[in-house]
Backbone as JSON, one array per atom type, in Angstrom:
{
  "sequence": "XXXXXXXXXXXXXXXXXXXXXXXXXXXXXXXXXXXXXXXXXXXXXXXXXXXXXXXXXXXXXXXXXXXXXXXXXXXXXXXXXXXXXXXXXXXXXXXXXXXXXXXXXXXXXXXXXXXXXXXXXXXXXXXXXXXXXXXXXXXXXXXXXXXXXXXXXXXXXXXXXXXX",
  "N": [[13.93, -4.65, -13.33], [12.49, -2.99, -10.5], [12.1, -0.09, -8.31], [10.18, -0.07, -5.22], [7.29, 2.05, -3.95], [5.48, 1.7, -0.62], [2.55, 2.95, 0.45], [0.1, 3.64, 2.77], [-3.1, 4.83, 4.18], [-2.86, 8.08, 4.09], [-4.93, 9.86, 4.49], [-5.37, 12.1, 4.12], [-2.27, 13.72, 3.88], [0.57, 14.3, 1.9], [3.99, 15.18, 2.14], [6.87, 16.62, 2.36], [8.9, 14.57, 3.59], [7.6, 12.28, 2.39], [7.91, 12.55, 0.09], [10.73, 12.45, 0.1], [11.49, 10.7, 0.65], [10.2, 8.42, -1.08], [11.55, 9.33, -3.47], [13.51, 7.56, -5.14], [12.06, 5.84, -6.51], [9.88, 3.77, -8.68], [7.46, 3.35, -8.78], [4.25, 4.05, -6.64], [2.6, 2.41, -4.7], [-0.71, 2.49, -3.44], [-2.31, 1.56, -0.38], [-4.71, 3.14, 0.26], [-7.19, 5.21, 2.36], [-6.3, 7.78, 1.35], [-7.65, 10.45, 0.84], [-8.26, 12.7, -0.79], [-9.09, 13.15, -4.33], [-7.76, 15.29, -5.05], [-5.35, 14.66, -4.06], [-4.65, 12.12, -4.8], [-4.31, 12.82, -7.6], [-1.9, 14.48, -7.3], [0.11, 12.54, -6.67], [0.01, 10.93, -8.62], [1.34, 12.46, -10.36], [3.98, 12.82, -9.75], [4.9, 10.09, -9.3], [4.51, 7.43, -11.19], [1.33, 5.51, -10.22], [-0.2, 3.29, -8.29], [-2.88, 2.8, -6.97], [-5.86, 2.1, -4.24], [-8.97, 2.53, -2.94], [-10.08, 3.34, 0.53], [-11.4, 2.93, 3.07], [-12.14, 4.8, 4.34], [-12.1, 7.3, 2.49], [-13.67, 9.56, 0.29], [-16.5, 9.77, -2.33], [-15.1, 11.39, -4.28], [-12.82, 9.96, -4.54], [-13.37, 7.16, -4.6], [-14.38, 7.24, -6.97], [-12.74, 8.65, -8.99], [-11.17, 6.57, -10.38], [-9.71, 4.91, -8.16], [-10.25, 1.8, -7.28], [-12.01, -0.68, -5.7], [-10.2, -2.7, -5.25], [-6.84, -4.45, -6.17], [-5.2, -6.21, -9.02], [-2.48, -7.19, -10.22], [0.09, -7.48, -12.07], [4.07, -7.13, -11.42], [7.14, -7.1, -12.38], [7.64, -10.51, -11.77], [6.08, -11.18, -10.44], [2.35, -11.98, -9.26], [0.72, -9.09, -7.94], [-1.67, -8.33, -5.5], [-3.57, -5.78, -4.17], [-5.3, -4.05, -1.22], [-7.77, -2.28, 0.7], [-8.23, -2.73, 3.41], [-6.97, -5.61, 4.61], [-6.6, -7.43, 6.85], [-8.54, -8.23, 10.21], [-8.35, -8.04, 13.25], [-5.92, -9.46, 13.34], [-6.61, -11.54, 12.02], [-6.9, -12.75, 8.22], [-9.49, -10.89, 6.45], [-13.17, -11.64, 5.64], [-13.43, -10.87, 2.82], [-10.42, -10.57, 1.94], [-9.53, -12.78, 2.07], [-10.98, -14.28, 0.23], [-10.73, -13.02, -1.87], [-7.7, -13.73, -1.66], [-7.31, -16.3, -2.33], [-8.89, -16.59, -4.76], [-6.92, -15.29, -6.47], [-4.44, -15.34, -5.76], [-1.81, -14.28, -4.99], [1.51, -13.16, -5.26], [2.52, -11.03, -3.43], [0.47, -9.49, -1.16], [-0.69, -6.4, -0.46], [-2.26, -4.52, 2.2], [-3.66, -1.83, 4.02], [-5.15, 0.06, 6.78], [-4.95, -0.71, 9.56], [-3.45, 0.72, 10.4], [-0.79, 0.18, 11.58], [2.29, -0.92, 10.93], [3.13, -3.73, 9.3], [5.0, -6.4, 8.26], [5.13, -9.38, 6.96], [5.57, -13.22, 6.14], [3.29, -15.34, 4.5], [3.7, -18.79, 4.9], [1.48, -20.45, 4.23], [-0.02, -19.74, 2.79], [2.05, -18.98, 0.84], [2.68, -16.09, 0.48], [3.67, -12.69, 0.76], [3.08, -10.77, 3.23], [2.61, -7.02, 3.09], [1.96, -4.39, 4.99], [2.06, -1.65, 5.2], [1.67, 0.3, 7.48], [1.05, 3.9, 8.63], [1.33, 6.92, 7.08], [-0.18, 8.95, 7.12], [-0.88, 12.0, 8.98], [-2.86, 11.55, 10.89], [-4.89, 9.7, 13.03], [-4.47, 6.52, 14.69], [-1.97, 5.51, 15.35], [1.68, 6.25, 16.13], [4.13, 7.0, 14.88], [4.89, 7.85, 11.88], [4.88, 5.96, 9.28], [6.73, 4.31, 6.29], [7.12, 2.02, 3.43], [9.57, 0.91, 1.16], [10.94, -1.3, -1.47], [12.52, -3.39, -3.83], [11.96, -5.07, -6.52], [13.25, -7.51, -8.47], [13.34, -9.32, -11.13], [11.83, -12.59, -10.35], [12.56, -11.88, -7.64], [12.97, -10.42, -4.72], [13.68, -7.86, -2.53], [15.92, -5.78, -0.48], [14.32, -4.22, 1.68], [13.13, -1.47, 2.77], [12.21, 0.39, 5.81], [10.42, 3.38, 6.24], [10.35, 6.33, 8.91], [8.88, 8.53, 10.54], [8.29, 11.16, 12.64], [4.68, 12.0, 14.21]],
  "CA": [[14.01, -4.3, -11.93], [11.42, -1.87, -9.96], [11.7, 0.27, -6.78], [8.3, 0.19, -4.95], [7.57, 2.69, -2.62], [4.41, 1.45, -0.58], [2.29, 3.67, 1.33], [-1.45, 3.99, 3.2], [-3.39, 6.0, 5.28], [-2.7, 9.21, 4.19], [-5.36, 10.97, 5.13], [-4.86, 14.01, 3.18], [-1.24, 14.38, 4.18], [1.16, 13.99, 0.99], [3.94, 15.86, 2.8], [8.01, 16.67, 2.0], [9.04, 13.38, 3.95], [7.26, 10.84, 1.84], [8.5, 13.3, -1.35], [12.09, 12.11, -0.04], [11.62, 8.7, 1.17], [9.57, 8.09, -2.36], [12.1, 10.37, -4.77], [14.11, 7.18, -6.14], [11.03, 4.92, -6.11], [9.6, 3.36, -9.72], [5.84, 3.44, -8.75], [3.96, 4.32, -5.6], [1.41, 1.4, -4.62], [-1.17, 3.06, -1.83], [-2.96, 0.94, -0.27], [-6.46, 3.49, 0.35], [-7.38, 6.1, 3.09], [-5.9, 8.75, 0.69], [-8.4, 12.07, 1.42], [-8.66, 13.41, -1.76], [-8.9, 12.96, -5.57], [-6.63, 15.92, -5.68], [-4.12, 13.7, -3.93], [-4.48, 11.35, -5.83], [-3.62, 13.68, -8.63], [-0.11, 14.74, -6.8], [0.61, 11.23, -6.55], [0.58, 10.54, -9.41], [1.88, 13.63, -11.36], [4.61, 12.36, -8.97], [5.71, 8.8, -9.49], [3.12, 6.08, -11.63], [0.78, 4.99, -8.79], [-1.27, 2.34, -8.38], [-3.82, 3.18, -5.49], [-7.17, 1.72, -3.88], [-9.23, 3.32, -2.07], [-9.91, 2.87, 1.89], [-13.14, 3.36, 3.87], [-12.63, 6.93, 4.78], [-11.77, 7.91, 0.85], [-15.21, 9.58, -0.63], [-16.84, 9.25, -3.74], [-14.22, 11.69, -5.43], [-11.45, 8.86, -4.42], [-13.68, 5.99, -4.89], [-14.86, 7.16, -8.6], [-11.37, 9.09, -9.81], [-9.52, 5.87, -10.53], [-8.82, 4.19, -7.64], [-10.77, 0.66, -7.78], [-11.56, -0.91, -4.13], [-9.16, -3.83, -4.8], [-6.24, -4.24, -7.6], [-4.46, -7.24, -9.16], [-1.65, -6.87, -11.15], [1.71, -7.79, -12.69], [4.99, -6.22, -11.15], [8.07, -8.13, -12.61], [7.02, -11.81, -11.91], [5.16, -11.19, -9.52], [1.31, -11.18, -8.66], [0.34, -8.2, -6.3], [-3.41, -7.98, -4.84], [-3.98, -4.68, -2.95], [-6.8, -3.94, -0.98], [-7.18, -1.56, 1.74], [-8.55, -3.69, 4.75], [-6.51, -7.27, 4.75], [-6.82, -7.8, 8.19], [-9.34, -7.63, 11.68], [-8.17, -8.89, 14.45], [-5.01, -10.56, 13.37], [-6.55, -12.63, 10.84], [-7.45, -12.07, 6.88], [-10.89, -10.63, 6.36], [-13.61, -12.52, 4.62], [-13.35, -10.18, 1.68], [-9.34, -10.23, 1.2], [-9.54, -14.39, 2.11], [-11.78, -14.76, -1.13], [-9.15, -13.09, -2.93], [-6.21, -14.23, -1.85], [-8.46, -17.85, -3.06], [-8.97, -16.79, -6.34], [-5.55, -14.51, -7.34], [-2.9, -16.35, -5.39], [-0.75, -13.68, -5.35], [2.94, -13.39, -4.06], [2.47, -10.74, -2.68], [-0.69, -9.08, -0.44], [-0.56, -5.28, 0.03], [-3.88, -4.22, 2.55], [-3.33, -0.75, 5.03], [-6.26, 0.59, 7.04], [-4.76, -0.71, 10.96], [-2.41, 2.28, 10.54], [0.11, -0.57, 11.92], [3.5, -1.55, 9.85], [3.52, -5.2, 9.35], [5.87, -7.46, 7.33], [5.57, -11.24, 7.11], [5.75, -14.0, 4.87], [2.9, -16.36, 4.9], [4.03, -19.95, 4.35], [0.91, -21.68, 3.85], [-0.58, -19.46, 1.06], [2.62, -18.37, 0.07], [2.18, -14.9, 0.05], [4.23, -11.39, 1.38], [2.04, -9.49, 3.26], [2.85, -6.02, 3.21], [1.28, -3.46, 5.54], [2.93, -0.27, 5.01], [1.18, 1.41, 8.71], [0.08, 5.28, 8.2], [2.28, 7.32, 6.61], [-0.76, 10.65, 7.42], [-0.6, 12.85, 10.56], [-4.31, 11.64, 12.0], [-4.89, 8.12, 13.32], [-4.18, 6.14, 16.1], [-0.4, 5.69, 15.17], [2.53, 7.4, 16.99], [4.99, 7.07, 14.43], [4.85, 7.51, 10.59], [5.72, 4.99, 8.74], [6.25, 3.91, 4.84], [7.53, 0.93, 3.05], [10.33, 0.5, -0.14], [11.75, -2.33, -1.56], [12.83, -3.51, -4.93], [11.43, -6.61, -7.62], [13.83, -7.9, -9.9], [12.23, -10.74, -11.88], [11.14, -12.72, -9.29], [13.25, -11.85, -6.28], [12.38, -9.48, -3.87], [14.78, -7.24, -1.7], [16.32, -4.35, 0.13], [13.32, -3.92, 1.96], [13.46, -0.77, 3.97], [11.04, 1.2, 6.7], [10.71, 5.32, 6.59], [9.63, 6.53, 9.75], [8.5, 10.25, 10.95], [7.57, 11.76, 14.08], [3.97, 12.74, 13.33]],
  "C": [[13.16, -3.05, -11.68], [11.82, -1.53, -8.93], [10.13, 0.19, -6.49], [8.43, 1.41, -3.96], [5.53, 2.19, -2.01], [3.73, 2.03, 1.07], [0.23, 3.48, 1.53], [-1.8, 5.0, 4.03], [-3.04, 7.0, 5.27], [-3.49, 10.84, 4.9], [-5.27, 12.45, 5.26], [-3.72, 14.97, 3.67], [0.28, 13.29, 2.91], [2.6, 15.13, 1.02], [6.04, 15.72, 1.88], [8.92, 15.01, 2.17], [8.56, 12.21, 3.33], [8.02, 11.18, 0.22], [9.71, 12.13, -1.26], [12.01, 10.75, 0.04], [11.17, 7.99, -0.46], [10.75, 8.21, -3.74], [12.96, 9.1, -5.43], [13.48, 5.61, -6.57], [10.6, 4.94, -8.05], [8.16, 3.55, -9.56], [5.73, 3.34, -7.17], [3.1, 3.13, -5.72], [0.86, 2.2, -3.18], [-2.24, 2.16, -1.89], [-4.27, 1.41, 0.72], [-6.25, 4.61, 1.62], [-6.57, 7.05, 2.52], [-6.12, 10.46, 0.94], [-8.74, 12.79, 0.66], [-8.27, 12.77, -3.21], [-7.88, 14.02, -5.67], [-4.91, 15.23, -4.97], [-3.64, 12.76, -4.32], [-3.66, 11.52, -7.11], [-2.27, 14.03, -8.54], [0.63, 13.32, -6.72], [1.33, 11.07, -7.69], [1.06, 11.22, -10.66], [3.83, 13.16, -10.65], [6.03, 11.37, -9.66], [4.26, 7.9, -10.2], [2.78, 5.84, -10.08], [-0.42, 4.32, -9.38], [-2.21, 2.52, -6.72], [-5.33, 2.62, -5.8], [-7.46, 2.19, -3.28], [-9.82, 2.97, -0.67], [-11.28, 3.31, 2.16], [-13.25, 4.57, 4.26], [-12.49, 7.69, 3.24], [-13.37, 7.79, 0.89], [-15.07, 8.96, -1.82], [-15.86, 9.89, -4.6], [-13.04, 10.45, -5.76], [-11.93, 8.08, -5.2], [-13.93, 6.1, -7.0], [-14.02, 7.82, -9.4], [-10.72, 7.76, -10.22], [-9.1, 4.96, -9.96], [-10.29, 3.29, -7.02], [-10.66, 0.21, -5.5], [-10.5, -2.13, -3.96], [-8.3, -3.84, -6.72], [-5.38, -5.5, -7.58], [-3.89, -7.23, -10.13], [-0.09, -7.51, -11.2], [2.79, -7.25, -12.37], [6.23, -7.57, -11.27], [7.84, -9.21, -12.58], [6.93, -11.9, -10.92], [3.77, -10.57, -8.98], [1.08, -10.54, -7.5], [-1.24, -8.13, -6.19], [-2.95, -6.79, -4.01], [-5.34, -4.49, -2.97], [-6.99, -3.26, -0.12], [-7.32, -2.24, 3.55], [-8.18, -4.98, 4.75], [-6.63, -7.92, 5.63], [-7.51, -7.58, 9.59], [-8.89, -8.77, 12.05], [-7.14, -9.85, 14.18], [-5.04, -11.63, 11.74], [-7.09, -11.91, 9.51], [-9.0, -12.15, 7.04], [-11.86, -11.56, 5.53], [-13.38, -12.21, 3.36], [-11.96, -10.69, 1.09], [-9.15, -12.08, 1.13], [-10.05, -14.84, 1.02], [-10.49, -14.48, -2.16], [-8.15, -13.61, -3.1], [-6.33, -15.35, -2.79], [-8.08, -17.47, -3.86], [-7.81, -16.36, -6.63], [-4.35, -14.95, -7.24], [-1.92, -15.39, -5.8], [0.69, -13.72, -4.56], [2.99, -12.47, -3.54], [0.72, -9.71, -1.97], [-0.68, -7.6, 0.0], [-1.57, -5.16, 0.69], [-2.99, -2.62, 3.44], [-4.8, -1.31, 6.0], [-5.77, 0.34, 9.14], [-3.73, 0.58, 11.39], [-0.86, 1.52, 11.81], [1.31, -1.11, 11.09], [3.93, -3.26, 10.34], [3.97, -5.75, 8.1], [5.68, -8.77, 7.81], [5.6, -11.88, 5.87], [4.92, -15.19, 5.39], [3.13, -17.82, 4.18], [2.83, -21.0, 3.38], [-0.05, -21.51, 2.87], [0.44, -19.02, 0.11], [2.78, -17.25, -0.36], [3.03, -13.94, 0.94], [3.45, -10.7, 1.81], [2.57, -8.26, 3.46], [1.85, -5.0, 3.87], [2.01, -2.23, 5.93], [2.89, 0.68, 6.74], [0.59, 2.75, 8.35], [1.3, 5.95, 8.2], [1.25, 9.39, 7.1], [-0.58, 10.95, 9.11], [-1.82, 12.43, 11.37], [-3.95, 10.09, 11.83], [-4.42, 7.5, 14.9], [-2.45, 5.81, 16.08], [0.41, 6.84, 15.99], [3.49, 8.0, 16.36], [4.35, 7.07, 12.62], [5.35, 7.01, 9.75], [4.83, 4.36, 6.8], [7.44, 2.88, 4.8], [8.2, 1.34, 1.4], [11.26, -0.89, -0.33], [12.34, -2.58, -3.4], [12.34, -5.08, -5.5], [12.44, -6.47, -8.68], [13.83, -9.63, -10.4], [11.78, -11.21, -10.39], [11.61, -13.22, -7.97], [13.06, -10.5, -5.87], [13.6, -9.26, -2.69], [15.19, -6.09, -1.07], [14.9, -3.86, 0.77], [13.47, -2.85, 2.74], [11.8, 0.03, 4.48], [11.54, 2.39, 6.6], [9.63, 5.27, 8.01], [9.98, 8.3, 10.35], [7.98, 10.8, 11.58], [5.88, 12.39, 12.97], [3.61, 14.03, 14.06]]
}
């Protein structure tokens, strides 16, 4: 069994509120717009983190570590993260190739700085969109994502949310 705690869009704000919302969390998954390699570094001095990096992350982000897309093993279940999953509603050409080849169960992307949950039926897949958890953006509200994997059931899903 795993907590997740799953966050984007930070935007170089790694702040008391995600500390708490995070503190009984098994691994962080961020899904990119981070702001710094040294945040990166607090992350994951932190909690294990698995992070990609987003279109506003420089070269320290992009070349510390954090990969522009990740596919991995969490209890029995494949995760893809990526930081852009979606324009305009629908999957991008980029994360559509992937989903293709990795078939994962579940889909982490950020970057709309929007919190979306669904479950798509017809690839089979959880998408997870955490929203923006940093203080800049077009968001009103700050918002992060936890849930829990044990083998391969998925649960307790909850929303943090934080005036920004």
């Amino acid at each position: 069994m795993k907590k997740i705690g799953v966050i984007s869009d930070l935007h170089g704000t790694f702040d008391e509120p995600l500390y708490n919302f995070l503190a009984d969390v098994d691994e962080i998954w961020c899904a990119g717009d981070i702001g710094s390699d040294m945040l990166v570094w607090e992350m994951s001095q932190y909690k294990p983190l698995r992070a990609v990096y987003g279109n506003m992350d420089g070269w320290d982000v992009r070349g510390g570590g954090c990969p522009e897309h990740l596919v991995f093993e969490c209890e029995q279940k494949k995760v893809l993260m990526t930081h852009i999953g979606f324009q305009g509603g629908l999957y991008t050409k980029d994360s559509f190739a992937l989903l293709m080849r990795h078939k994962p169960d579940i889909f982490v992307s950020g970057h709309s700085h929007i919190l979306k949950i669904f479950f798509n039926q017809k690839f089979n897949v959880l998408n997870i969109n955490p929203g923006a958890c940093g203080r800049t953006g077009i968001h009103k509200v700050r918002t992060a994502v936890r849930f829990v994997i044990d083998g391969a059931d998925i649960r307790d899903m909850e929303v943090g949310e934080w005036p920004r």
